[in-house]
Structures are given as structure tokens and as C-alpha cells.
N, C-alpha and C positions, 0 to 999 in steps of 0.2 A: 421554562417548559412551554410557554404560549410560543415563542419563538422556531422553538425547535420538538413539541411532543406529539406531534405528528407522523403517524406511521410515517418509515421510511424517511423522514427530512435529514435525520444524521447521515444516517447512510449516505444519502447523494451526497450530503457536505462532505462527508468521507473520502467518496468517489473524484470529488472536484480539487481533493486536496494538494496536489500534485500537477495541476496546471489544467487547463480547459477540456472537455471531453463533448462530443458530439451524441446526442440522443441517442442515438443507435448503439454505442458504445456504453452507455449509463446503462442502458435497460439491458443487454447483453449480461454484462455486471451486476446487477442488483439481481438476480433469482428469485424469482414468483412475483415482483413487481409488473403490472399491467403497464399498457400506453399509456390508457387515461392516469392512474393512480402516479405515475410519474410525470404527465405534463400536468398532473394536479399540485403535487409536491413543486415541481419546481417553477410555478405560476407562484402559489403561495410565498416560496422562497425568494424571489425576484421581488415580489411587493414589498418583504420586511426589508429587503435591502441588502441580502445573503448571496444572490446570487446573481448575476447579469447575464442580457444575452447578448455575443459578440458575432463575429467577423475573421475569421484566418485570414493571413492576408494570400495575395495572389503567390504562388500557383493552384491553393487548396481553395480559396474564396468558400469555406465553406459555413454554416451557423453553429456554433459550440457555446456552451454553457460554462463562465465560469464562478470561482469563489471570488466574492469580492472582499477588499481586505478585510472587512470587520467579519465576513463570512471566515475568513481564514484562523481568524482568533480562536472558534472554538475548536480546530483541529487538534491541542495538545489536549483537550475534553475529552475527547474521543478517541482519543490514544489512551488515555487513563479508563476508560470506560471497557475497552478493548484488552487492558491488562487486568481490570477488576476482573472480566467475564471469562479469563483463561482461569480462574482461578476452583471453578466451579468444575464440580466431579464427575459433568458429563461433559465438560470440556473438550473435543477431539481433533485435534493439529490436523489431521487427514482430511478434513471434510472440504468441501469445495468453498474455496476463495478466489477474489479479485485480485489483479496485479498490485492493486493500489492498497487493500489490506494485510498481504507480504509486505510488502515494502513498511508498511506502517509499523507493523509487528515488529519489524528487525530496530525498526528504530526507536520503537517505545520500549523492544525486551532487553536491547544491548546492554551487555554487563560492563561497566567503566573499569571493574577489576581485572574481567578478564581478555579483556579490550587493550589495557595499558601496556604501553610502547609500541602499540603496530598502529604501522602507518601506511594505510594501501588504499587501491579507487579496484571497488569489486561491481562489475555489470550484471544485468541481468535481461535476459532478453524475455519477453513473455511475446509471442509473437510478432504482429508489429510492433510493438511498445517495447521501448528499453530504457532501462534506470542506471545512471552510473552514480552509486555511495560511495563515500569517501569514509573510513575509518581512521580518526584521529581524535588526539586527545580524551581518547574512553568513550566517543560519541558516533553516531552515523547521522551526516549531513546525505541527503537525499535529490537529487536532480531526475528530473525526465530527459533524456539526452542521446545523443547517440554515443554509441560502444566506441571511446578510444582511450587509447592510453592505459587500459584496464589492466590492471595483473589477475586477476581472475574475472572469467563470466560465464555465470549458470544461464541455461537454455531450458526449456522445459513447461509443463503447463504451470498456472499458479499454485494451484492445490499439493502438483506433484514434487516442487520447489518447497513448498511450504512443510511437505510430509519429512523431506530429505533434513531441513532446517530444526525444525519444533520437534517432527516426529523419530529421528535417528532413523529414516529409510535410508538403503544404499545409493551411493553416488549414481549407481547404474540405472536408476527410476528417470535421470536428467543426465544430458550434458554439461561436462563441465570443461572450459578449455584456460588453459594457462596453468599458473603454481597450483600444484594439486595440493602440495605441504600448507600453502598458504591458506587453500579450499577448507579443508581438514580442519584448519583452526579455525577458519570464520566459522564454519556451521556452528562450533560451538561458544560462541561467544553472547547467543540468546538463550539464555536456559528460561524455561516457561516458570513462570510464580508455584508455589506450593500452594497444592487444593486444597477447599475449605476440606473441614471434618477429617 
């Protein structure tokens, strides 16, 4: 907890889980975090050794923050942290999320039972950001990457992806392009945990 009980530090580890993000794109993401209280967080987390600052290389040359490996250890923490906290009765799949905690959610909720025998690479575009998952072997392996090869890829914002996924909104909230049959099954392949009480 000295390491990480710091408003907001999971969070950014959260955020960084998924490869390097650029200041502007963290604070974007984290909702009601300030400048200062985020160059605070990720000063602190740079010194324990959680988080470095790089370099894109050229054409982007730009500064981005990312997890370093022992930073990256506590991301299945925080995935378990993320499925404890679905579990509470004011729980709300609808409410506003980051690309990076969709993503998280699909791969902390996946059901291996209802998962088993498909084998597919499902995209997902969250504006500039795109994730191409792979479901195999009951599990989703996760990449940031560009959209190829996909048989299916959701478009749309993260929250309203997220509504469509967790919350059983209609397809017509997002974009969805490729196997729709295929679509159909994956939304339901994360069923959110049973609430306390």
C-alpha cells in the first residue's frame, strides 16, 4: 500500500497497462484527476520504479509514460480489484470508462466456459486507439495494434462499448463490422460477477 495507496496511482498503472500513453491521453482518461495531482502521481511512481519516462521513436519523437516491468506485475491486482468492485450493488456497466478499462474488463470477466472452442482476433477501435484480442483457449490475450485480420470490430465510444458488452445495450449504440453471429456470441462471453447482498 506505500507503493501504490496513493490517490489515483492504480489508476494510471491501470492506464499504462497496455503500452505507453502520452500526458495528455492519461489525464483525458483518468476523470476529475488535475495536472498537478497527475504529474504528482506519476513523479512518485517513476521514483519507486513503476513507471519510466520514454521517447517514441521518429516519426512521433514524442514524451510518453510508461509501465515498467515490475510496474506491469501489479496489472492482474487490478484486474482482480476491478472484478471485486463489479460485484457491489451500485455497480453500473454504463457509466463512463477508459479504452484501457474495456479492454481490461473483457479480459478479467471472460468466461473459459463460455469461451471454449472459439477461436477468433475481435478489434476494437476507441477513436484513435485500437486493440486487436484474440480469443482462444477460454482466455483473451490483448494487444494495442492496428485493426487487421479481425473477424469482428466494435467502433464506438468506450463507455458506449462497454454499455453494449456488461450492460446488454443494442448493437445500434456502436458500430459493429464483420460476423455479426460471431458479435452476438462474444458480447456474451463476459457475464459481470453476482452482487453482494
Amino acid at each position: 500500500m506505500e507503493l501504490l495507496g496513493e490517490r489515483w496511482a492504480m489508476l494510471v498503472l491501470r492506464e499504462l497497462a497496455y503500452g505507453p500513453r502520452r500526458f495528455s491521453e492519461l489525464k483525458a482518461d483518468l476523470t476529475g484527476i488535475s495536472a498537478n495531482v497527475l504529474t504528482q502521481r506519476l513523479t512518485e511512481l517513476e521514483g519507486r520504479g513503476l513507471v519510466r519516462k520514454t521517447r517514441l521513436p521518429p516519426p512521433a519523437s514524442i514524451q510518453v509514460y510508461e509501465a515498467t516491468e515490475w510496474g506491469l506485475e501489479v496489472v492482474p491486482l487490478i484486474a482482480s480489484l476491478g472484478r471485486w468492485a463489479a460485484r457491489s450493488p451500485s455497480h453500473n456497466p454504463a457509466l463512463n470508462m477508459s479504452h484501457v478499462s474495456v479492454v481490461m474488463s473483457l479480459q478479467t470477466l471472460i468466461s473459459p466456459a463460455l469461451a471454449e472452442g472459439l477461436d477468433a482476433r475481435i478489434g476494437f477501435q476507441f477513436g484513435d486507439t485500437s486493440y486487436v484480442t484474440t480469443v482462444h483457449g477460454g482466455r483473451l490475450d490483448v494487444e494495442r495494434a492496428r485493426l487487421e485480420n479481425c473477424d469482428v470490430v466494435f467502433t464506438g465510444a468506450p463507455s458506449a462499448v462497454a454499455a453494449v458488452i456488461h450492460g446488454g445495450a443494442p448493437f445500434d449504440l456502436i458500430r459493429v463490422d464483420g460476423d455479426v453471429e460471431l458479435a452476438r456470441r462474444f458480447v456474451k462471453l463476459f457475464p459481470l460477477p453476482p452482487k453482494v447482498g
